[in-house]
N, C-alpha and C positions, 0 to 999 in steps of 0.2 A: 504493500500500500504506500503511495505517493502523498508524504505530510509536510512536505517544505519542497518551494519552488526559488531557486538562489539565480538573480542575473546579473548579466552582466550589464553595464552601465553604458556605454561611449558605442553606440553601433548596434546596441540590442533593445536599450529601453527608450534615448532621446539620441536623437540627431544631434551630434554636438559638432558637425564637419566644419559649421562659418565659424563657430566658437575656438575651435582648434586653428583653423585657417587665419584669422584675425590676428590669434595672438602670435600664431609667428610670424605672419608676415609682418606687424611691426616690430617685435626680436629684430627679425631679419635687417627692417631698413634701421632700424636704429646703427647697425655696422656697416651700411652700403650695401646690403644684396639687393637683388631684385625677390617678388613675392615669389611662395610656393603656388602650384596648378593644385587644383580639389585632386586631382589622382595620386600626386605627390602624398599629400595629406592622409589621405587613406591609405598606403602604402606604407607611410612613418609611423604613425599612433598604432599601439595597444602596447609597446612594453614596459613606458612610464614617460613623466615629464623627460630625462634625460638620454634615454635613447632617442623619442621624438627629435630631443633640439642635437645631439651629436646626426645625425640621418638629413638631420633640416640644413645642415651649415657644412657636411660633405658633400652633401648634395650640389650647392654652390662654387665648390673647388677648393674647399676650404682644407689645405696642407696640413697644417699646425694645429692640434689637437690642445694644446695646453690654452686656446682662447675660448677652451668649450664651460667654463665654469663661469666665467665673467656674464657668457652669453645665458648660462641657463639661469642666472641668476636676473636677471632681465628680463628672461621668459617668464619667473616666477611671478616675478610680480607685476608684468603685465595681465599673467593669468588670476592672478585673484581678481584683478578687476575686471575682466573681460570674462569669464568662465564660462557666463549666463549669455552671452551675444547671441539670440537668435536660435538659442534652442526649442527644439520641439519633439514631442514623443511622436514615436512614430504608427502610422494609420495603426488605428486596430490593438496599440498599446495597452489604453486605459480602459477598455471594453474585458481585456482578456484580465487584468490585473484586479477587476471588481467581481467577475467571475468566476477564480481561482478564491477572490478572498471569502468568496460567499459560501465557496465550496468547503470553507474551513481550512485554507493552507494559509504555512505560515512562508509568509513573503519576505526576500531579504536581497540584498544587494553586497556583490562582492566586486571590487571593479579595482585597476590600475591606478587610477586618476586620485592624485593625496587626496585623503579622508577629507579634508576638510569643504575640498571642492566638489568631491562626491557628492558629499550631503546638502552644499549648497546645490548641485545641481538638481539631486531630488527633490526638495521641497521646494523650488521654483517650478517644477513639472508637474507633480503630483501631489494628492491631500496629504496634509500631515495624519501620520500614525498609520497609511495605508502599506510601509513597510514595518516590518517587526525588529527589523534589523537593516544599518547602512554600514558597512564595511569601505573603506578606501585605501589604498597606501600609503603606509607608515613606518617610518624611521628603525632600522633594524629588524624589518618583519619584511620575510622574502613574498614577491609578488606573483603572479599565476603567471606561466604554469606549476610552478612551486606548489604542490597541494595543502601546505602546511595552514593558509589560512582557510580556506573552504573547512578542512577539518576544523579546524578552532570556531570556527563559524558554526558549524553542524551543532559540535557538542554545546554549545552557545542555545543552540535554539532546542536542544536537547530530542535533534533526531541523529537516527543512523546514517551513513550513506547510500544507502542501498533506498533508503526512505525520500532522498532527495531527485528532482530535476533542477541541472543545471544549463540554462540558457544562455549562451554564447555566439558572435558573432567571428569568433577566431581559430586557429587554432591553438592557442594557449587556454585561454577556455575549457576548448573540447580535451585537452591533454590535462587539466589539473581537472576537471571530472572524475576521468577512466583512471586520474592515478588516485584519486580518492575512493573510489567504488561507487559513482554515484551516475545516477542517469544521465546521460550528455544530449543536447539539445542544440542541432546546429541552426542558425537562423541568416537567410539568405538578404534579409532585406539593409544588411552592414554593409561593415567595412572592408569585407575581404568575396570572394568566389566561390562558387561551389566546390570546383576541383580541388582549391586548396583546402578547402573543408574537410572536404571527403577525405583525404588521407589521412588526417587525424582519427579516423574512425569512431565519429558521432553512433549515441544508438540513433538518433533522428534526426532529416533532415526536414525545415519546412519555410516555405513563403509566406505563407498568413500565421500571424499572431495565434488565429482560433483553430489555426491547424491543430495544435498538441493537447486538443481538449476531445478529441478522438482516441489517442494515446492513455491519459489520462483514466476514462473511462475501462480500458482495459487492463491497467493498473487497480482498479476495485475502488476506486477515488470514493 
């Protein structure tokens, strides 16, 4: 039986691409680059703010690595204030997210993006207390595909793994799932393609939000 639904945040639950896109592309011109392309963008983001911005500024031609902290430090604090730019959940989101809660699951958010901005992001999206739990990136706590926090997160909400689906629009996602024992759920409407998906080997894959409430049901939900 399925009693905790965990997603992921940046490509599964809002649209944060002009949000991400903004902020570097002023990063960017603040050192003379020119902006990133939306493919770019989707292509850099899911492994955290500083993978993003070292990817963002090789990307550019950028030789000398030792200007990558000045820069992400720049990014940082452009993104506290830009975080929220022009996000939006994606079709078919907040239908499946009141449906799930109705069904009696416990909702929670485990995402890359620092805790802090996490949860601003959530509560600029959605109602307050419609997650049970927001989880982001923090400070000597390793990030997905790492399963260490999904775990900590489970026993948190005090289910199994085997009791969870995890929604994902990556493959680090679908990789800290299957290395936790928990249902994996790929979602096509992100940041990345099918075929990359697939190889992570999701148990599902699906296009619409209300796809997984077919699943769900043969679960014994």
């Amino acid at each position: 039986m399925i009693r905790s639904c965990i997603f992921d945040l940046d490509g599964t639950l809002v649209n944060t691409i002009p949000a991400l896109k903004r902020c570097m592309d002023l990063t960017l011109e603040a050192y003379g680059f020119p902006p990133l392309t939306e493919d770019q963008v989707r292509r850099f983001v899911g492994n955290g703010l500083e993978v993003y911005t070292r990817r963002a500024f090789l990307a550019q031609g950028l030789k000398d690595e030792s200007f990558l902290p000045k820069a992400l430090e720049t990014y940082r604090r452009l993104f506290r204030d830009n975080c929220l730019y022009e996000n939006r959940p994606y079709p078919g989101i907040p239908e499946l997210l009141r449906e799930l809660k109705k069904r009696g699951m416990l909702l929670a958010v485990l995402s890359n993006k620092p805790d802090f901005e996490s949860r601003k992001t959530i509560l600029n999206s959605f109602p307050e207390g419609l997650f049970d739990r927001i989880v982001g990136a923090r400070p000597g706590v390793p990030m997905k595909p790492d399963p260490g926090s999904l775990l900590a997160l489970l026993k948190d909400l005090g289910t199994a793994p085997e009791e969870c689906l995890l929604f994902g629009d990556t493959t680090m996602d679908v990789e800290a799932g299957n290395r936790a024992g928990a249902h994996t759920v790929a979602v096509l409407w992100g940041f990345r393609g099918e075929a990359e998906l697939r190889e992570s080997r999701p148990e599902y894959i699906i296009s619409e939000p209300m796809e997984i409430l077919h699943e769900l049901s043969a679960h014994s939900v």
